[in-house]
C-alpha positions as CSV (number, residue, x, y, z in Angstrom):
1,X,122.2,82.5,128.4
2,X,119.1,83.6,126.8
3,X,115.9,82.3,127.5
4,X,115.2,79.2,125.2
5,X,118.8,78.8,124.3
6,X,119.8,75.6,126.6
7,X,116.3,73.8,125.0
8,X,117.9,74.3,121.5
9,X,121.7,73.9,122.3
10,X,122.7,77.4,121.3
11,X,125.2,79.3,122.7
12,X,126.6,82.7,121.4
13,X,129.2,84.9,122.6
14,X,128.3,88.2,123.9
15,X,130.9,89.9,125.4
16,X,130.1,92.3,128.4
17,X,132.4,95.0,127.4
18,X,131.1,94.8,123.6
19,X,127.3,95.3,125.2
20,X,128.9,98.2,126.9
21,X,130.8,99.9,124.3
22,X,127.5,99.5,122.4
23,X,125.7,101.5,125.0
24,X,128.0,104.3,124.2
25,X,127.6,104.5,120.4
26,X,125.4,107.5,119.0
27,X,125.1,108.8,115.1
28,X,128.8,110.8,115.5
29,X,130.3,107.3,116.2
30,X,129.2,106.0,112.1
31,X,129.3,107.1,109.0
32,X,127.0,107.5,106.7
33,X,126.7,105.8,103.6
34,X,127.4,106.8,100.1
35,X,124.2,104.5,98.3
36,X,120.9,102.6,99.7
37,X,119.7,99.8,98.0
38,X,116.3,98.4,97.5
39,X,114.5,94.6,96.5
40,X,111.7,95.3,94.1
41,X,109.2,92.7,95.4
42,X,105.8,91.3,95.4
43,X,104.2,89.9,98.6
44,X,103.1,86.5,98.8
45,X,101.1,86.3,102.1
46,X,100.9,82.0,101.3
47,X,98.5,81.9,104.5
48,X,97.3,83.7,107.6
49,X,98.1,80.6,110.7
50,X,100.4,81.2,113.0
51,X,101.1,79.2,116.1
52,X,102.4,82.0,118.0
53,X,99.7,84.8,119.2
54,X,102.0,87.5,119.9
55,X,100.3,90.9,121.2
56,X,101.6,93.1,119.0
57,X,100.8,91.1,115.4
58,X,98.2,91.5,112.8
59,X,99.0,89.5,110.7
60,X,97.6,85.9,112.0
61,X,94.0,85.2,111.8
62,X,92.4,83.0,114.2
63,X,91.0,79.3,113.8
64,X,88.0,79.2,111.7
65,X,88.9,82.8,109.9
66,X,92.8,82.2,108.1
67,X,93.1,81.9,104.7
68,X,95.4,79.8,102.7
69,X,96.3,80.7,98.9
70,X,95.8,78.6,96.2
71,X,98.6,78.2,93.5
72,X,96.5,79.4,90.7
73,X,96.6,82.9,93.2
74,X,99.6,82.6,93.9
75,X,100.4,82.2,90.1
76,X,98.3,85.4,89.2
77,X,100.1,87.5,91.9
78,X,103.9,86.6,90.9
79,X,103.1,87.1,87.1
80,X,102.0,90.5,88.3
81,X,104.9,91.2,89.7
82,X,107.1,89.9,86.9
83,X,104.7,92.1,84.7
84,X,105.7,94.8,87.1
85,X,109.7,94.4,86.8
86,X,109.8,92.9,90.5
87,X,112.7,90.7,91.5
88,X,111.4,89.4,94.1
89,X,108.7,86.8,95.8
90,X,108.6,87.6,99.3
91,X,107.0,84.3,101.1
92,X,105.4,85.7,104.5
93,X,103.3,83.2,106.5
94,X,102.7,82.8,110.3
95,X,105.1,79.7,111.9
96,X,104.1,76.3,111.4
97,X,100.4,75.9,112.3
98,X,99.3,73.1,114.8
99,X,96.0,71.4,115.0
100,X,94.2,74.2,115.5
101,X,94.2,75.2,112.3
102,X,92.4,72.1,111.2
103,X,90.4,73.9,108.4
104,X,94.3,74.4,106.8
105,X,95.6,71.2,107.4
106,X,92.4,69.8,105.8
107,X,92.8,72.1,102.7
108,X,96.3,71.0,102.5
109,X,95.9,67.4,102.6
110,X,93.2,68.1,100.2
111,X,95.7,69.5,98.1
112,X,98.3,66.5,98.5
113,X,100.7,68.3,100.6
114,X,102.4,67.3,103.9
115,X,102.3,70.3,105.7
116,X,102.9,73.7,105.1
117,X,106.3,73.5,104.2
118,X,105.7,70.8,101.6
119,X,103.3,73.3,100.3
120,X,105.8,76.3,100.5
121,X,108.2,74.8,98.5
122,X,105.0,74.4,95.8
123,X,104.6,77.9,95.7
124,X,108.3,79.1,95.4
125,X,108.4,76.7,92.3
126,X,105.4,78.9,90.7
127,X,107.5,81.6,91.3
128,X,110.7,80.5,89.6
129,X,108.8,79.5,86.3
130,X,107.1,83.0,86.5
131,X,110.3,85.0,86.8
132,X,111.0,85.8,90.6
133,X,113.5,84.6,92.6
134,X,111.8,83.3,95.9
135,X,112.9,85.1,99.6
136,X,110.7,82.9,102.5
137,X,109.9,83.7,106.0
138,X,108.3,81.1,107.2
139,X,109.0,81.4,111.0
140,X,111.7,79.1,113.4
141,X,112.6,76.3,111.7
142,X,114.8,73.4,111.6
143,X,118.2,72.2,110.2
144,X,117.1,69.6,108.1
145,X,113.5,71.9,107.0
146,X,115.8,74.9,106.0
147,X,117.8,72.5,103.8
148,X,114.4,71.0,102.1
149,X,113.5,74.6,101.4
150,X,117.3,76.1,100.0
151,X,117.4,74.5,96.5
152,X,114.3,76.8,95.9
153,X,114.9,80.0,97.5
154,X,117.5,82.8,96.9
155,X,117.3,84.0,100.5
156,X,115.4,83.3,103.4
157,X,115.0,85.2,106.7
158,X,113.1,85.3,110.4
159,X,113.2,88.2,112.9
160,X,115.2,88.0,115.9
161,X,113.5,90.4,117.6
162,X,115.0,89.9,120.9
163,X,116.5,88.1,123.0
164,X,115.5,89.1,125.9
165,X,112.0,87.6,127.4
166,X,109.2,90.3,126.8
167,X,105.3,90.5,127.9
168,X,104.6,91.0,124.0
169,X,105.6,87.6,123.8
170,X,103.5,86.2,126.4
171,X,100.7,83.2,125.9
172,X,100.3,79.8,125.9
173,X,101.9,79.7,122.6
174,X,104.8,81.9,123.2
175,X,108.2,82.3,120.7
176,X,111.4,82.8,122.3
177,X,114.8,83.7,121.8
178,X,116.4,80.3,121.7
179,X,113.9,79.4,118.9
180,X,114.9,82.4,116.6
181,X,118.4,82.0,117.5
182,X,118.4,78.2,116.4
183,X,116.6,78.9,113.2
184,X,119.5,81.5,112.2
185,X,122.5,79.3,113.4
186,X,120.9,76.6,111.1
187,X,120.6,78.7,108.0
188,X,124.5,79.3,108.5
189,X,125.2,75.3,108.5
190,X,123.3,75.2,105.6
191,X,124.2,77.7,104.1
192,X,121.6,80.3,103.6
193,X,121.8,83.7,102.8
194,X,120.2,85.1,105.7
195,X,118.0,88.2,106.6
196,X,117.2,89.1,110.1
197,X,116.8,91.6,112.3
198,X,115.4,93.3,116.0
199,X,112.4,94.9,116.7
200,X,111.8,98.4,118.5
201,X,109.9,99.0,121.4
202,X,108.3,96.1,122.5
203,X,109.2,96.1,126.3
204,X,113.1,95.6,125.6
205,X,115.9,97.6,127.0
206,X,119.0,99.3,125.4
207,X,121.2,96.6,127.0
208,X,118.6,93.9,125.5
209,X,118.9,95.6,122.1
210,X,122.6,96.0,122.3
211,X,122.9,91.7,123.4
212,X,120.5,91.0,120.5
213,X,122.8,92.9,118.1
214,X,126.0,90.9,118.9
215,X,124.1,87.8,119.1
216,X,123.6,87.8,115.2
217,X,127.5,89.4,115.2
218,X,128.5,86.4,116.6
219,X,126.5,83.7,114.6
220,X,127.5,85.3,111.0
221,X,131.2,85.5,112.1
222,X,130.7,81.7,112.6
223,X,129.1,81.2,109.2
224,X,129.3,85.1,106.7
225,X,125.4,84.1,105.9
226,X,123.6,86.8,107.4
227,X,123.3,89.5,104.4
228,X,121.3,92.1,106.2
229,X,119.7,93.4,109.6
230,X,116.6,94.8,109.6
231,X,116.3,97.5,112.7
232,X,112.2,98.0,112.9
233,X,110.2,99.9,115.3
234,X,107.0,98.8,116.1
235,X,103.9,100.8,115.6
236,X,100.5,101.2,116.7
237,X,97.4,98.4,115.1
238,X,94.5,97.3,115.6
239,X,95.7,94.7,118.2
240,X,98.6,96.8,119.9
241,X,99.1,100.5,122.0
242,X,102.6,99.8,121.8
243,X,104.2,103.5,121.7
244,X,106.3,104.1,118.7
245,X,110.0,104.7,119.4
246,X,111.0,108.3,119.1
247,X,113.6,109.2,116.4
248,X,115.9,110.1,118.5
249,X,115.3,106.6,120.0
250,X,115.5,105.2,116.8
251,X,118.5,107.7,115.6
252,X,120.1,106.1,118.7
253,X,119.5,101.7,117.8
254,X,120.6,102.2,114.3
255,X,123.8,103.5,115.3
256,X,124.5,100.5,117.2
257,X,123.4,98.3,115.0
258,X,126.4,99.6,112.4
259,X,128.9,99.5,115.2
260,X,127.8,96.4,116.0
261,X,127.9,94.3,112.4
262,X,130.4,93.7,110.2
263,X,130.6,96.2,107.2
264,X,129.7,93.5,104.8
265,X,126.3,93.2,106.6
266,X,123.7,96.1,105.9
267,X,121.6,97.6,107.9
268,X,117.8,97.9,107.2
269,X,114.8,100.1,108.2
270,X,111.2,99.7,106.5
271,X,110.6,102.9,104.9
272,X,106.9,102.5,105.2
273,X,107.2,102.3,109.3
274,X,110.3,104.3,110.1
275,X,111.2,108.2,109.3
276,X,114.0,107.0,106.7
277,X,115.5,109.8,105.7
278,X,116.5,111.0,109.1
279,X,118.0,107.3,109.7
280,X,121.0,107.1,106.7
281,X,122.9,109.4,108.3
282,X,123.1,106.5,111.3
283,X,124.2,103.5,109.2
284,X,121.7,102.9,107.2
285,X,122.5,101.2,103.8
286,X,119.3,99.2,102.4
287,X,115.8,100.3,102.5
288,X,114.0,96.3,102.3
289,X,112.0,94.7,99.7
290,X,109.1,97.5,98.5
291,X,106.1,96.1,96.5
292,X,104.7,98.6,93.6
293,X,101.8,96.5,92.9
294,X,101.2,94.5,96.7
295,X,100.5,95.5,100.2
296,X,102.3,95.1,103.2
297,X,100.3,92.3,104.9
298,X,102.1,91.9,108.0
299,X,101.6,96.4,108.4
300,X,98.4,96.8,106.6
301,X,98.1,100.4,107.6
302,X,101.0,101.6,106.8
303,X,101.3,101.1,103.0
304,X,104.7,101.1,100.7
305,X,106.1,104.2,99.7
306,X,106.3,104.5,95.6
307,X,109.7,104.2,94.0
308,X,109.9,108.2,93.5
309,X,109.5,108.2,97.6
310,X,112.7,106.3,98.0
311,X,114.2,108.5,95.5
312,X,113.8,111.2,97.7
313,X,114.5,109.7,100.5
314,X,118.1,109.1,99.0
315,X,117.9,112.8,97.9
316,X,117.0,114.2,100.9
317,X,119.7,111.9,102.9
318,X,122.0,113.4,100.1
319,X,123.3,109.4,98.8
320,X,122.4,107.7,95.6
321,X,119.7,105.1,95.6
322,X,119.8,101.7,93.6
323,X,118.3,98.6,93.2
324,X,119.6,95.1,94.0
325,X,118.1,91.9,94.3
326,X,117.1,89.8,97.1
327,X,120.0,87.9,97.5
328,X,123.1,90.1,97.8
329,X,125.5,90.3,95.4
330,X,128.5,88.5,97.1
331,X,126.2,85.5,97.5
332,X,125.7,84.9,93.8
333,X,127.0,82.3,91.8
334,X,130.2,84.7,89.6
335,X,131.1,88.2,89.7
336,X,130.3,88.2,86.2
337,X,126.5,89.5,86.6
338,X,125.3,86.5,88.3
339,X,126.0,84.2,85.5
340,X,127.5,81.2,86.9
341,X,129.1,78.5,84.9
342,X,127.8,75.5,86.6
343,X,124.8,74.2,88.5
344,X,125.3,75.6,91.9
345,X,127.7,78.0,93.8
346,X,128.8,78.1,97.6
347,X,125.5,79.6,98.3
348,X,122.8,79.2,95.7
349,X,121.8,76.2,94.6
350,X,120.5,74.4,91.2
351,X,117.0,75.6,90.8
352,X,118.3,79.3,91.6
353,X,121.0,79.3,89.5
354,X,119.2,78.0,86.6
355,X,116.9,80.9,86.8
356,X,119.5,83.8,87.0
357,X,121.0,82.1,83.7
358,X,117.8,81.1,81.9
359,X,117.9,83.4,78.5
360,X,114.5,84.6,78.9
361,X,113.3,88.2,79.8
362,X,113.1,87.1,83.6
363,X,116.7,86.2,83.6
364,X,117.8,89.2,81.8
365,X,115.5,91.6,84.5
366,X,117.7,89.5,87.4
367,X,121.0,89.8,85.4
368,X,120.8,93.8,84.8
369,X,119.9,94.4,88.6
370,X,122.9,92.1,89.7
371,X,125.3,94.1,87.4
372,X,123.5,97.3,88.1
373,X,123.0,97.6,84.6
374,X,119.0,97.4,84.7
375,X,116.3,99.9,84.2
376,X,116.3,102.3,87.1
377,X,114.4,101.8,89.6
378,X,112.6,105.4,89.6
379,X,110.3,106.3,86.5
380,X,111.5,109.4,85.0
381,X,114.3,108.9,86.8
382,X,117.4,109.6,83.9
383,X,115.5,112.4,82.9
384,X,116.0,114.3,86.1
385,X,119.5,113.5,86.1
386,X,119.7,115.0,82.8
387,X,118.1,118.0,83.9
């Protein structure tokens, strides 16, 4: 049982000779891929609390210096974005804030809102009347909060990271695996398209990486929510000497992570953090949501590539490149071009729906990328074909 799990009920099945057949998988054992896929995004960093103080983590600020967005920004950051032809509004906050954050919680009340979530579900609103289908990662949360938040989001995810119980997780405030393993069995009962994913090099071994693997196995064969798997390395910041993993350690985790996952679930590495094109060859399929017009706040100094770098990074992996949107394209509401004939579907509901079939320009952007019909992705891009 992994650490946390009893506290939250959760039990997956991990079998001992899966873990070891793992162990055994290298880049001969997969195949490569014929296409990667991409989200074109903007990120929304809604505010800077976390609760967690995790060594290895830029991305919190501490009490007294962490921001909190106002709609009007977060209006004026989504139109730009929608200007830009992004898909998507990627939602990135630290977990739930406590008290300590009292400079938030006062801004918030200010506001009128609950809590952050209350104010989350504000901001995804803004995004759907601007064009952009929302994709939140709000942190662990629970049954009942994911099911408050799905009308209003296409997909949602959290990292798993591990489930094994690492020093980079230590403090008073401290996430573990149970947590991050509840939040993704209860997007699956409520049926959420679901992103998550492990993280490299953070005091875990390869029998830790290979258990974390068939942990998320195990919970999308329970519920076919979990769209993608996102296989990061950690680098070096401001806050962290964590060494990155070697290619050839890298080479090595992505492999397993396409033995280990159904072929219906793709596997992801950032392109901004990881040495992509030496990685396809391994399993890799999607390259994330890329921002031409926002940073990566939770890697500030490691910035996008531009959409002609993931066109050679599909040239130079020898596999065509496209674009797709953030919720994948079984999830949507019809096979006809995500154009569904009634309110909701198995996984999207109302609110999403509605904007995949409003007859605007926004719903014809999010209609061409579902039928792969759409502008491509790369400027210049048909010209070079033709050449």
């Amino acid at each position: 049982m992994f650490p946390g799990a009893d506290e939250y009920g959760v039990e997956v099945d991990v079998d001992a000779d899966e873990v070891d057949r793992l162990l055994s998988v290298g880049p001969d054992d997969v195949e490569k891929p014929q296409s990667v896929s991409f989200s074109r995004n903007v990120f929304v960093p809604l505010t800077t609390a976390c609760r967690y103080t995790c060594t290895y983590c830029t991305y919190y600020d501490v009490p007294g210096q962490a921001t909190l967005m106002s709609l009007d920004e977060v209006r004026d950051v989504v139109r730009m974005g929608a200007d830009a032809g992004c898909t998507e509004a990627l939602f990135t906050f630290g977990d739930e804030p406590d008290d300590r954050y009292t400079e938030i919680h006062r801004q918030l009340d200010e506001w009128g809102y609950d809590d952050i979530l209350d104010y989350l579900a504000a901001a995804c609103e803004v995004a759907l009347d601007e064009g952009l289908l929302p994709h939140s990662n709000p942190g662990d949360l629970t049954r009942e909060q994911l099911a408050d938040l799905a009308p209003l989001n296409a997909s949602m995810g959290v990292m798993l990271e591990t489930t094994a119980d690492v020093d980079a997780h230590a403090g008073n405030r401290r996430k573990t695996p149970g947590q991050r393993l509840n939040t993704i069995r209860a997007a699956g009962e409520v049926g959420m398209p679901f992103t998550t994913g492990i993280l490299v090099g953070i005091g875990e071994s390869w029998r830790d990486r290979a258990e974390s693997l068939l942990a998320i196995r195990d919970l999308h064969e329970r519920y076919g929510h979990v769209q993608e798997v996102i296989v990061q390395n950690v680098v070096p910041n401001e806050r962290s000497d964590f060494e990155r993993p070697s290619i050839e350690t890298m080479r090595r985790v992505v492999s397993m992570a396409r033995a280990a996952l159904p072929a219906e679930v793709s596997v992801q590495v950032p392109p901004n953090l990881s040495e992509a094109a030496s990685l396809v060859d391994c399993g890799v399929d999607d390259l994330g949501g890329v921002s031409p017009v926002t940073d990566d706040y939770v890697n500030p100094d490691y910035a996008w590539p531009a959409l002609q770098e993931l066109a050679d990074i599909a040239d130079e992996a020898g596999v065509s490149l496209h674009e797709r949107l953030p919720v994948y394209e079984r999830f949507l509401p019809s096979e006809d071009s995500a154009v569904g004939t009634g309110d909701e579907c198995e996984w999207l509901r109302g609110p999403i729906v509605e904007r995949l079939r409003t007859d605007d320009v926004h719903g014809e952007r999010l209609r061409s990328v579902a039928r792969g019909d759409g502008p491509l992705s790369v400027p210049d891009q048909a010209n070079r074909t033709q050449s």
